[in-house]
ZAROVO-140137 format. One line per field, with one value per residue (C-alpha): residue number from 1; x, y, z; residue in three letters. Coordinates in Angstrom, 2 decimals. Layout:
N
num: [NUM,...];
c1: [X,...];
c2: [Y,...];
c3: [Z,...];
residu: [ala,...];
end
This chain:
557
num: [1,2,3,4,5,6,7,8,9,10,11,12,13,14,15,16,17,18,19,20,21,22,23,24,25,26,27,28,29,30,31,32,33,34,35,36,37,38,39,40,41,42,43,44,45,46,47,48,49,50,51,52,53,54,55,56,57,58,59,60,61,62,63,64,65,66,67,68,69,70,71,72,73,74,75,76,77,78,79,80,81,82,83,84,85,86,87,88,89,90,91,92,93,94,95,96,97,98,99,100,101,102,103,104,105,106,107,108,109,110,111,112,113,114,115,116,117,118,119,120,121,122,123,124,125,126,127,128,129,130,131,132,133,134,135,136,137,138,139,140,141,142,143,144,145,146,147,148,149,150,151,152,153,154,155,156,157,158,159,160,161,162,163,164,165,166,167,168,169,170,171,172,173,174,175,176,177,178,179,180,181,182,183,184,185,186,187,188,189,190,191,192,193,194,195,196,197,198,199,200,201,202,203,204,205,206,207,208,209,210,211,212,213,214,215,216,217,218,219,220,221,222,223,224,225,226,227,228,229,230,231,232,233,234,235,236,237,238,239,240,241,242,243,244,245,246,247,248,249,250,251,252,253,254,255,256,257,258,259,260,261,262,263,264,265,266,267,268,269,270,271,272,273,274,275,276,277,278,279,280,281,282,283,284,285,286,287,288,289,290,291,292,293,294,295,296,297,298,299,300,301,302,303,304,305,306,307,308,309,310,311,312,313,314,315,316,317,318,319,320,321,322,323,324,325,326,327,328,329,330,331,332,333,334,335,336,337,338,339,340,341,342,343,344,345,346,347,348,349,350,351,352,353,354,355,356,357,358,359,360,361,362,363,364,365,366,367,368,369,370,371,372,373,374,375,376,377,378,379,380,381,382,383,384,385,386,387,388,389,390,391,392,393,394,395,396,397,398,399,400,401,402,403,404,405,406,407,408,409,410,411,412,413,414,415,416,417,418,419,420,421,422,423,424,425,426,427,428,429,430,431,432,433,434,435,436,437,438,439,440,441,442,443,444,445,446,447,448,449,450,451,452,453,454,455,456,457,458,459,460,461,462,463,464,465,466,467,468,469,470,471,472,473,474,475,476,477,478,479,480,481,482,483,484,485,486,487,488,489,490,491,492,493,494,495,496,497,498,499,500,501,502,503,504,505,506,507,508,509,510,511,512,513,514,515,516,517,518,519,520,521,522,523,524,525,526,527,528,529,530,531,532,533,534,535,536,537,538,539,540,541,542,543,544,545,546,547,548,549,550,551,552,553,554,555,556,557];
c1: [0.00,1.18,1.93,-0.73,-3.16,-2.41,-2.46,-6.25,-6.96,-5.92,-8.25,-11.08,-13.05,-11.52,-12.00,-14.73,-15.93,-13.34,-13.21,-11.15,-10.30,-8.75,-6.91,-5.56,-3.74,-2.48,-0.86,1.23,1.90,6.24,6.32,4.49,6.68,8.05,5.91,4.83,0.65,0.03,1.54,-0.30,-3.69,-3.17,-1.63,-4.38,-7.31,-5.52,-5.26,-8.20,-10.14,-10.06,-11.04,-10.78,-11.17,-8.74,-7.50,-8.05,-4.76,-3.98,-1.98,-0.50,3.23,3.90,1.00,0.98,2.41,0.49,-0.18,1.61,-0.24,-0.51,-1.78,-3.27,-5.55,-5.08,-1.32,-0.23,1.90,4.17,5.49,6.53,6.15,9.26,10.12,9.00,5.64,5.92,5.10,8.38,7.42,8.97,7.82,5.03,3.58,1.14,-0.17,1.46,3.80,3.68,4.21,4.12,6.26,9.40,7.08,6.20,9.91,11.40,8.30,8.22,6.29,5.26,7.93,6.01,2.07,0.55,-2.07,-4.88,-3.91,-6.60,-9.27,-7.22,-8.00,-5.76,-4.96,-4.43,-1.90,-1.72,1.43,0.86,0.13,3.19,5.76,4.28,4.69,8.17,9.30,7.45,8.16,11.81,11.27,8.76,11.62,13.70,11.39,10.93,14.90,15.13,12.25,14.23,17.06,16.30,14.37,17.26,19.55,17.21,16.89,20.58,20.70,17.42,20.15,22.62,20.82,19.24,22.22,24.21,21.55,21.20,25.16,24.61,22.15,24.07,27.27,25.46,23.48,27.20,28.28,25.37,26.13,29.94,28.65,25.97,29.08,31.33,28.25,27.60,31.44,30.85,28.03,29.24,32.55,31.76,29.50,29.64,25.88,26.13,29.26,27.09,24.28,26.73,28.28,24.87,24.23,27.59,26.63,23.29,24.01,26.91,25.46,22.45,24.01,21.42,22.55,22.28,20.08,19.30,19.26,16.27,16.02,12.79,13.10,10.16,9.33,8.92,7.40,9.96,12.14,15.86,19.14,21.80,23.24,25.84,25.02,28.32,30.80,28.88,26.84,22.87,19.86,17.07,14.01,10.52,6.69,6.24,3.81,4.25,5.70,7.33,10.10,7.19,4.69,7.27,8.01,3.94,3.17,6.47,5.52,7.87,8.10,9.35,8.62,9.65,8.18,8.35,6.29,3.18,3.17,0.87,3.21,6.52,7.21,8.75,9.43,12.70,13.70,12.67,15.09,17.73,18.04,17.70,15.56,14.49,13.20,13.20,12.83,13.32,11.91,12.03,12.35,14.67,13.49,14.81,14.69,11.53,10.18,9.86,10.44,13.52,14.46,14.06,15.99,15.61,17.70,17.52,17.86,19.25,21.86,20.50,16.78,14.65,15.37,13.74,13.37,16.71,17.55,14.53,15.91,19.46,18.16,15.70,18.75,21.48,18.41,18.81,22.42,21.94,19.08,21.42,24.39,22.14,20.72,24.54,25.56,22.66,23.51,26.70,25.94,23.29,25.79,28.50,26.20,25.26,28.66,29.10,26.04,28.00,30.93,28.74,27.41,30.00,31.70,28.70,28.30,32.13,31.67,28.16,30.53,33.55,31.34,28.44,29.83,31.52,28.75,26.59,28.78,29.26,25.14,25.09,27.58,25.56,22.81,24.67,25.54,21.66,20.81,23.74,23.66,21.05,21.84,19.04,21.62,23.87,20.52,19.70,23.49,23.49,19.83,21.42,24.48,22.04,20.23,23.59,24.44,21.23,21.23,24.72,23.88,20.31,22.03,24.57,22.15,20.11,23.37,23.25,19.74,19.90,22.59,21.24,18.16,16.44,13.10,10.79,8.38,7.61,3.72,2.67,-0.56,1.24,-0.28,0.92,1.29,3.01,5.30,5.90,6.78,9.33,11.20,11.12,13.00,15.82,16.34,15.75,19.03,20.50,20.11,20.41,23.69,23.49,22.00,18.45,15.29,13.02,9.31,6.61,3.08,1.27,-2.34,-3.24,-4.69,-5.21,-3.19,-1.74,0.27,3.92,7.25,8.24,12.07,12.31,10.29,12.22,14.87,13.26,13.17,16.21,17.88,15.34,16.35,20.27,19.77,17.74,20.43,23.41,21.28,21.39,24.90,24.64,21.36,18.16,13.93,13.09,9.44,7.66,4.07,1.72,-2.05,-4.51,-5.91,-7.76,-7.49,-3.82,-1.12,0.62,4.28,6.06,9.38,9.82,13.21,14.32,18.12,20.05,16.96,17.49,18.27,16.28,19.03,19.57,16.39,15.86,18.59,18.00,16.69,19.38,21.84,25.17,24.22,25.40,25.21,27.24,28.74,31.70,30.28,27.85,27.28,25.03,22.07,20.47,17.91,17.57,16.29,13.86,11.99,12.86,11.03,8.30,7.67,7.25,4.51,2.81,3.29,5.07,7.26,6.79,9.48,9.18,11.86,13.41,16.72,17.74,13.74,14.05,12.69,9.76,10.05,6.36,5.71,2.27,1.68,-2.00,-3.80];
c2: [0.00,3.72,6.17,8.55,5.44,5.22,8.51,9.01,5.66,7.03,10.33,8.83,8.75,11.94,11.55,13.96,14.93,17.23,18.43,15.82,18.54,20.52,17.38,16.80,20.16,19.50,16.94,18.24,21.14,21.32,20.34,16.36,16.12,12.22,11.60,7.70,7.97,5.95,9.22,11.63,10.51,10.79,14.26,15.58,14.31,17.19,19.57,22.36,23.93,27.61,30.59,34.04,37.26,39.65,41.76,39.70,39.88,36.28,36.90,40.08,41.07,40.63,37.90,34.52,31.98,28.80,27.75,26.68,27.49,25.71,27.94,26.19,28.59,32.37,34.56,36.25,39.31,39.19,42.29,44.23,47.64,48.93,51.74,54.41,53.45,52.85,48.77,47.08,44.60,40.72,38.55,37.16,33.78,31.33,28.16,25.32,27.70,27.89,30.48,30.62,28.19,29.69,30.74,26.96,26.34,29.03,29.57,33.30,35.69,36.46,38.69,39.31,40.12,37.90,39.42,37.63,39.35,37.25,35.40,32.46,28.95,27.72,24.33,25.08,22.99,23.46,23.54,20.16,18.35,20.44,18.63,15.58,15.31,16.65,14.08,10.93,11.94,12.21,13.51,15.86,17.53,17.22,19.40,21.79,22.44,22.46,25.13,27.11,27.23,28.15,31.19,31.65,31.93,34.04,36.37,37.07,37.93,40.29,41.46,42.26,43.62,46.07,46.91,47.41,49.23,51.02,51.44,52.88,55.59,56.74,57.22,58.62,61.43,61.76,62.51,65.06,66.72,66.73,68.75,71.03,72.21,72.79,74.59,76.34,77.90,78.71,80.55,82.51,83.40,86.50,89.96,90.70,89.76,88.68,86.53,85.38,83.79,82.34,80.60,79.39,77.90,75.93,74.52,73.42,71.77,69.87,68.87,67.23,66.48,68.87,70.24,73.48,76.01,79.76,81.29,84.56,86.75,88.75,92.60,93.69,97.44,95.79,92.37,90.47,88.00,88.96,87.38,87.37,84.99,84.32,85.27,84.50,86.44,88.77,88.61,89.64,90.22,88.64,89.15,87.84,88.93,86.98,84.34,83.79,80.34,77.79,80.29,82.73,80.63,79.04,82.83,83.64,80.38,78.84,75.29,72.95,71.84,68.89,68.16,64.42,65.77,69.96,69.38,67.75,70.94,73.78,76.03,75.19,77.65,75.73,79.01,79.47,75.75,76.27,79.83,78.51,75.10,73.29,70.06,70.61,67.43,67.62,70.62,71.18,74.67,75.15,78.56,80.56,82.05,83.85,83.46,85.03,82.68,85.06,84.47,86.32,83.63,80.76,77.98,76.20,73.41,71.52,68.28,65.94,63.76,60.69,59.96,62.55,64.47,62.91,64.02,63.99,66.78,68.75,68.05,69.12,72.62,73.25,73.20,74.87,77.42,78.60,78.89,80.92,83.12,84.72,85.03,87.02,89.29,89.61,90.93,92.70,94.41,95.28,96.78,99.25,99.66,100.60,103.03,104.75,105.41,106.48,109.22,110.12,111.22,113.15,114.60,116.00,116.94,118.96,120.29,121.47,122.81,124.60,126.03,127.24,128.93,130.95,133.79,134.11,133.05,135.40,137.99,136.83,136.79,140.54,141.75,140.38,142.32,145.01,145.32,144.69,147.27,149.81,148.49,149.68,147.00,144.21,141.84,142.88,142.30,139.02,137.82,138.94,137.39,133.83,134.19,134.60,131.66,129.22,130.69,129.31,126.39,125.09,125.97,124.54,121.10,121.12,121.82,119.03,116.40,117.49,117.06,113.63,112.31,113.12,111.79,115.28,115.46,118.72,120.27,123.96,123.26,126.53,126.85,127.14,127.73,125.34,126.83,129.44,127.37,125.00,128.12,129.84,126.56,125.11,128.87,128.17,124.27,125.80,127.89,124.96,122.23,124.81,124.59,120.82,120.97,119.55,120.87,121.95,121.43,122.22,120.92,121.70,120.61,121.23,124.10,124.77,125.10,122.32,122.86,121.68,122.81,124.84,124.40,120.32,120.49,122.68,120.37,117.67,118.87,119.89,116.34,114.40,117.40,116.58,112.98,113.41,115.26,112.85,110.38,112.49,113.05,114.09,116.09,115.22,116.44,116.69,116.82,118.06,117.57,117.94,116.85,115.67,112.48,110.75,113.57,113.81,116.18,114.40,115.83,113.62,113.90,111.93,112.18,110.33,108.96,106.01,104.17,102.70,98.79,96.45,95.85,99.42,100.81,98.35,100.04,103.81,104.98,103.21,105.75,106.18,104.14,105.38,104.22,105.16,108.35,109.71,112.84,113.18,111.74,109.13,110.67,112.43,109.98,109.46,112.98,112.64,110.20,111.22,114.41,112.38,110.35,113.46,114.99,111.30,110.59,108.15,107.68,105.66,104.59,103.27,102.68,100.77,100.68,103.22,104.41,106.73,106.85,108.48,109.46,110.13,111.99,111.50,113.96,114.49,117.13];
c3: [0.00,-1.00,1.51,0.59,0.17,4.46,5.14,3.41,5.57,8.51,7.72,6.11,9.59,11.48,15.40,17.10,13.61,13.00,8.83,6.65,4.05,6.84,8.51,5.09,4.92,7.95,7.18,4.80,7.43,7.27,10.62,10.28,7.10,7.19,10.24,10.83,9.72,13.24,14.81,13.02,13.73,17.44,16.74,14.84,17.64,19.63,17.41,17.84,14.33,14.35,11.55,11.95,9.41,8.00,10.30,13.94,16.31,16.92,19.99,21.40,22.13,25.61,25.80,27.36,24.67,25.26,21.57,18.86,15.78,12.24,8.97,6.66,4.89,4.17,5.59,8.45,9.54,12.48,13.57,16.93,18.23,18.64,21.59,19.45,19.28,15.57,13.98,12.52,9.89,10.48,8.17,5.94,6.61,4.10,4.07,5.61,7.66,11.75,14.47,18.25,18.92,20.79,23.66,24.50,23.90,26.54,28.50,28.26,27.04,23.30,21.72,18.44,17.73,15.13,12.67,10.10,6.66,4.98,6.32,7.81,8.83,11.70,13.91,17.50,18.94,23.06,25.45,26.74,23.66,22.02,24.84,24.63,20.58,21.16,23.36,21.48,18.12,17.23,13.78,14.51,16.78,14.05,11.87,14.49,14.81,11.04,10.29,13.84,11.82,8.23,10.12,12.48,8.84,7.01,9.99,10.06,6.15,6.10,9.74,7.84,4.73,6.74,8.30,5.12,4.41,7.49,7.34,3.38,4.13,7.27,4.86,2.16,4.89,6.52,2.91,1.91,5.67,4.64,1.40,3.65,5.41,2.81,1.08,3.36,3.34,0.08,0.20,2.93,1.16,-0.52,-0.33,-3.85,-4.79,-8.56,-7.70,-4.78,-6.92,-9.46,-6.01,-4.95,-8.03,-8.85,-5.38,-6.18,-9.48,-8.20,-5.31,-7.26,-10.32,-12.33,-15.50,-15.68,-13.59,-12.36,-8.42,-9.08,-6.07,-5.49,-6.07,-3.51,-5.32,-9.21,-7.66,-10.24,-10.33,-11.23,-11.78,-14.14,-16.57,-19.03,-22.89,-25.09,-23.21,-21.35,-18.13,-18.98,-16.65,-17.14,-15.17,-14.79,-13.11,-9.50,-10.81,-14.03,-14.88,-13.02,-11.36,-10.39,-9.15,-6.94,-5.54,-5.21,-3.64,-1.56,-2.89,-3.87,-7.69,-8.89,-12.22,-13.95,-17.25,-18.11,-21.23,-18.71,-17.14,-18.16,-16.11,-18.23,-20.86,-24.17,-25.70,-24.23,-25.27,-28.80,-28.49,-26.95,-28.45,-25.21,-24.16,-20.77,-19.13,-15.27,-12.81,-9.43,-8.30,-4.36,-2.57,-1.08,2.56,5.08,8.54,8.85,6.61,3.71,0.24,-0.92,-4.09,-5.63,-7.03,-10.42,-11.27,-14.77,-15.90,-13.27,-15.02,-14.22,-13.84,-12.00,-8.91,-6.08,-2.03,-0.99,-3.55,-2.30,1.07,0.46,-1.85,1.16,3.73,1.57,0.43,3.74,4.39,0.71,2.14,4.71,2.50,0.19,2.78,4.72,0.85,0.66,3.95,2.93,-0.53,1.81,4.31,1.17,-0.29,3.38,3.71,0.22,0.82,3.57,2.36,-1.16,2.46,3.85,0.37,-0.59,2.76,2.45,-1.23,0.24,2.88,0.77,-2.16,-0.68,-0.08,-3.66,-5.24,-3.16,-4.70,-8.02,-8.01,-6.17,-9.27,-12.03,-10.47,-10.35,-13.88,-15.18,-13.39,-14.54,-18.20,-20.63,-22.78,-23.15,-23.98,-20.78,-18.85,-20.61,-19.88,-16.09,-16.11,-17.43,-14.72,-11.66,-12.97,-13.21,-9.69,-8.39,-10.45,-8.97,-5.61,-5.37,-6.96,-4.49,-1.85,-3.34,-3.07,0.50,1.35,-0.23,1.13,4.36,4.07,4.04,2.68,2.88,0.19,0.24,-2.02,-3.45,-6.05,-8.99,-12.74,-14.87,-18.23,-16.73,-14.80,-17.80,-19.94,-17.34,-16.87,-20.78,-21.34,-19.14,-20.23,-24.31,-24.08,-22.49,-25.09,-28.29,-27.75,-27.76,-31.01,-29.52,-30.59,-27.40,-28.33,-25.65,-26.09,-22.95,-23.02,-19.39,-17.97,-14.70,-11.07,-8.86,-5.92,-6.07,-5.16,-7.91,-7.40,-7.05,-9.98,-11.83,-10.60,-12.10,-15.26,-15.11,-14.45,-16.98,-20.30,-19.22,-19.34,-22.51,-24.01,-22.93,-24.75,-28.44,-28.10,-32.08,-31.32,-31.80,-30.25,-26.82,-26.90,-23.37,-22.94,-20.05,-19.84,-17.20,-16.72,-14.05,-11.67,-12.45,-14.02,-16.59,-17.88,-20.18,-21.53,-24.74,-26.57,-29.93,-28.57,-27.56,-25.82,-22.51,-21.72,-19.58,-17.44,-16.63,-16.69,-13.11,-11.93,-12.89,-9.74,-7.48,-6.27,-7.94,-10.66,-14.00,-17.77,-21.02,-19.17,-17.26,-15.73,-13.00,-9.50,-10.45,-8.21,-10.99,-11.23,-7.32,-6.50,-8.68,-7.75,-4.10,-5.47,-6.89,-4.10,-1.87,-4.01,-3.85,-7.43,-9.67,-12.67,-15.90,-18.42,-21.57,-23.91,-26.65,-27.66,-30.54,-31.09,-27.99,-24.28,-22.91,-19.25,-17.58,-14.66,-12.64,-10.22,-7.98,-9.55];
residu: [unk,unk,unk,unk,unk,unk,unk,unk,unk,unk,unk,unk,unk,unk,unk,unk,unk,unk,unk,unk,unk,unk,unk,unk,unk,unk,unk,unk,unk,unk,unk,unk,unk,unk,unk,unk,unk,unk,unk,unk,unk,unk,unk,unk,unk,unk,unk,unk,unk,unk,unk,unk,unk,unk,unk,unk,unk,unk,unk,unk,unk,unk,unk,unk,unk,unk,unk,unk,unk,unk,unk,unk,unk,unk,unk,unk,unk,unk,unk,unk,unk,unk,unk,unk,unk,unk,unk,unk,unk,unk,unk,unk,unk,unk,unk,unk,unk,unk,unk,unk,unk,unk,unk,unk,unk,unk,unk,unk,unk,unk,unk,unk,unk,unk,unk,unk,unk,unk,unk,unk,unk,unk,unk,unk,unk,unk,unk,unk,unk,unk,unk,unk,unk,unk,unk,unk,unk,unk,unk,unk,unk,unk,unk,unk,unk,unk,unk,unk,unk,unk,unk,unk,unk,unk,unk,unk,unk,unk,unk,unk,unk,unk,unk,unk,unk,unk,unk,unk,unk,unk,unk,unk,unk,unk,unk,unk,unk,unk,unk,unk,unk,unk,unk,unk,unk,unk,unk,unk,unk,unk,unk,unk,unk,unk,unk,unk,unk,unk,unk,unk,unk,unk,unk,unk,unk,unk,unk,unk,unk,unk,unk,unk,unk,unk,unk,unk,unk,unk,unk,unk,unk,unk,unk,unk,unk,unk,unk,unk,unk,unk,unk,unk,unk,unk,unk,unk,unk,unk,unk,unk,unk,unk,unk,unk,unk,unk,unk,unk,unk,unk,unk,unk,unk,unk,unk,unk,unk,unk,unk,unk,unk,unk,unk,unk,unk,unk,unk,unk,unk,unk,unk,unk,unk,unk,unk,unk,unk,unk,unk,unk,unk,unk,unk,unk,unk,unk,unk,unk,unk,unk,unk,unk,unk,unk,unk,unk,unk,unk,unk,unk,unk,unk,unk,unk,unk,unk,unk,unk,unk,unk,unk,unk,unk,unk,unk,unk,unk,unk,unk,unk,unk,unk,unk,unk,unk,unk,unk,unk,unk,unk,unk,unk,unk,unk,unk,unk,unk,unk,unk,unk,unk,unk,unk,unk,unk,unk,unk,unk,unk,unk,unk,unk,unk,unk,unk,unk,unk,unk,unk,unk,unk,unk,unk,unk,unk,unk,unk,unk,unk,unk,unk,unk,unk,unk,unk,unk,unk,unk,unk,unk,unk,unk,unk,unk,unk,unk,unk,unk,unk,unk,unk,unk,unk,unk,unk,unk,unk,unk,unk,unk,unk,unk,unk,unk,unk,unk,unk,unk,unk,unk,unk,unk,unk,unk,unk,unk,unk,unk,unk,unk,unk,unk,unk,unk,unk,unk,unk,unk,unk,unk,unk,unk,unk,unk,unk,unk,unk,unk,unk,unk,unk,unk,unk,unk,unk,unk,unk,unk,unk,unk,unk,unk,unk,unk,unk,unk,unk,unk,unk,unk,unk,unk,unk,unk,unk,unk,unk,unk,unk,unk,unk,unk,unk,unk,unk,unk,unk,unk,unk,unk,unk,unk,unk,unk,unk,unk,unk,unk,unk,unk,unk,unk,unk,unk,unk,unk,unk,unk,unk,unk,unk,unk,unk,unk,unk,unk,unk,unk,unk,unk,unk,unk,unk,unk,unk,unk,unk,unk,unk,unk,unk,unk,unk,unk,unk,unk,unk,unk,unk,unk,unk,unk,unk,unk,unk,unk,unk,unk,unk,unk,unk,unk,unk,unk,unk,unk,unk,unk,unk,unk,unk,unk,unk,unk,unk,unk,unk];
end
């Protein structure tokens, strides 16, 4: 007779009714494998039918271990909380497995819990039936010792896989840290802004092995996005609106993006690809804040090297954004703290100059009285007329260095008739640029009064016609018009020269900034809109390079 011909013999009329089918799978349970069939039927008369749903806790960690346990249907997790409070996973068990065992071995308590991932059907072997089977049925022990051991082997290889692993990622965050630090050197080597950025960014795309990329920084008063990059040979700003595309949204929002596909994205702009010649694939656009928490930058990286960039990259740009954030402000610091000083000393040269020439040019003004009233000449008068008017013209500039530099601010507002005002000021600037070989034409459509301060505005003027004029250095139109609109006094100053460049029209109004000439102080353009600020208005350019700028003054009416 066959050995499974016995074995069905010996189950074909199961003891206390119990479920041949289920008997059967028990038999071929790894633990009875090779057992004598007169063994197994006393075994199985002792061994208790249980079935439980997904999800039921078997036993408990910590429990009483008075079971063995034999799965034949269904699987089932065994895990352990570990001292954090969070579940460790241990291992996956299916039909024909068992579990429980070592607590009926060493008597203590349950040092796993043991979960129903399916709905499971179980035999319940007790302690005392355990022992007993152990010491009657040699190869039954040696089952049990073999199944100990291949789980005592695997356990030490998933051991020490997770601690290579373990041992991996520690070295590879020691590494990243390593780079933090040395980042973070670099970023704090140098005040000089522009050479800042180009810093930041070497670090970035080294450190995440992106191809190419651009550090913006927020400029507050235009609500853009600026930096500068490298065109051929030269170094080029470029700027764009907070919001718009992938870079701006990133500033308007603070959210991180982290794209594995540009093209997907409705906020990608393929323009500048399709310029440029470029295939942009991946992005990684995170923010730059300050301590505060406020957005000051943001960094895009391009095309990771190898695959996509993924949250250790996000991690490492989030920690070196910060380091970057107050390297940014310390050089933005400085450059104020520069330029303070800088107004400091125009101070105290203009208050020295202010000092050494009054009286002379008191006199000098006194004299050319003097001879307009002696001379009967209209020319003599017209000449003397022209003198008082460069005497007050250098001192009321130098004053105006001084009250700048100082931070001195005060408007003397009279009601003053436009036309009339227009007319007595375009007279004085008109002698001025005829010998320029510029054409003055006035075209003042506004009638009516407003209250200003006649000589900051005539200052005004004064500093837009020059800078007109330095920009038709072959002569040209200076066309001056003034309307209302919207409750407002509208003088604009359009002239057909050079044109004025992106790049430097953000920076016109910054103080000792100068373009494309050697003279002046490179405050020109800083009084005025000091000037008008103070009357509550604002200032509009538009220009285009060689067709001419247009300078527009909005002042309340």
């Amino acid at each position: 007779m066959t050995t499974e011909k016995r074995i069905i013999q010996a189950l074909a009329a199961p003891p206390n009714g119990k479920d041949r089918s289920l008997q059967i799978k028990l038999r071929y349970n790894v633990l009875f494998d090779s057992v004598k069939e007169e063994q197994l039927t006393k075994i199985l008369e002792s061994i208790e039918e249980i079935t439980l749903p997904a999800g039921s806790v078997i036993f408990e960690e910590e429990s009483e271990g008075n079971s063995l346990y034999l799965l034949v249907n269904g699987s089932v997790k065994i895990s352990k909380l570990l001292p954090t409070g969070e579940e460790t996973f241990l291992g996956i068990l299916h039909s024909g497995d068992f579990f429980g065992e070592l607590e009926l071995i060493d008597n203590r308590p349950r040092s796993a819990q043991a979960t129903a991932v399916t709905d499971c059907s179980l035999g319940k072997l007790g302690q005392a039936e355990f022992g007993k089977l152990l010491s009657a049925n040699p190869q039954f022990a040696r089952n049990l010792l073999k199944m100990l051991s291949l789980r005592l082997r695997s356990s030490n290889v998933h051991f020490t896989h997770q601690l290579q692993e373990n041992l991996d990622n520690a070295r590879a965050q020691l590494d990243r840290m390593h780079m933090l630090i040395e980042a973070s050197k670099s970023v704090n080597s140098s005040l000089d802004l522009e050479r800042l950025l180009g810093i930041i960014l070497h670090t970035a795309t080294t450190a995440v092995k992106a191809d190419r990329g651009t550090v913006y920084l927020v400029e507050e008063s235009s609500k853009q996005l600026w930096s500068k990059v490298l065109e051929g040979s030269a170094m080029v700003d470029i700027r764009l609106p907070v919001g718009k595309g992938i870079a701006g949204y990133v500033a308007a929002t603070g959210e991180t993006i982290n794209l594995t596909d540009a093209y997907a994205d409705p906020r990608f702009n393929p323009e500048i690809d399709k310029t440029s010649g470029y295939k942009t694939r991946t992005v990684l656009c995170m923010p730059m804040k300050n301590k505060e928490g406020k957005i000051i930058g943001v960094v895009q990286l391009l095309n990771k090297r190898l695959g996509a960039f993924d949250k250790e990259d996000e991690e490492f740009i989030g920690a070196l954004s910060v380091h970057a954030a107050i390297a940014v402000e310390n050089a933005q610091l400085a450059q104020r703290m520069i330029q303070s000083e800088r107004l400091s000393a125009v101070g105290s040269m203009a208050n020295a100059i202010i000092h050494d020439i009054k009286n002379p040019m008191g006199m000098l003004r006194m004299y050319a009285q003097i001879m307009k009233s002696k001379s009967n000449s209209a020319e003599t008068g017209k000449l003397a007329d022209q003198m008082v008017r460069q005497i007050d013209r250098f001192v009321t500039m130098t004053q105006e260095v001084l009250d700048f530099s100082c931070g001195v601010s005060e408007l003397k507002l009279e009601d003053v008739d436009i036309p009339e005002f227009i007319e007595m000021v375009l007279s004085f600037i008109e002698t001025d640029l005829s010998g320029r070989n510029i054409q003055l034409i006035s075209n003042t459509r506004f009638t009516g009064r407003v209250k200003i301060d006649q000589d900051k505005i005539a200052r005004v003027f004064d500093n837009l016609a020059t800078n007109a004029a330095d920009a038709m250095a072959k002569g040209g139109h200076l066309t001056v018009t003034t309307y209302g609109r919207d409750k407002q006094l509208i003088i604009e100053f359009m002239d057909d020269g050079d044109g004025i460049a992106d790049a430097v029209k953000a920076k016109i109004f910054q103080p000792f900034f100068t373009h494309g000439k050697k003279h002046g102080t490179g405050l020109g353009m800083s009084i005025v809109k000091r000037i008008i600020d103070d009357h509550k208005g604002s200032i509009e350019i538009e220009s285009e390079a060689r067709k001419g700028t247009t300078v527009r003054l909005l002042l309340p009416a």
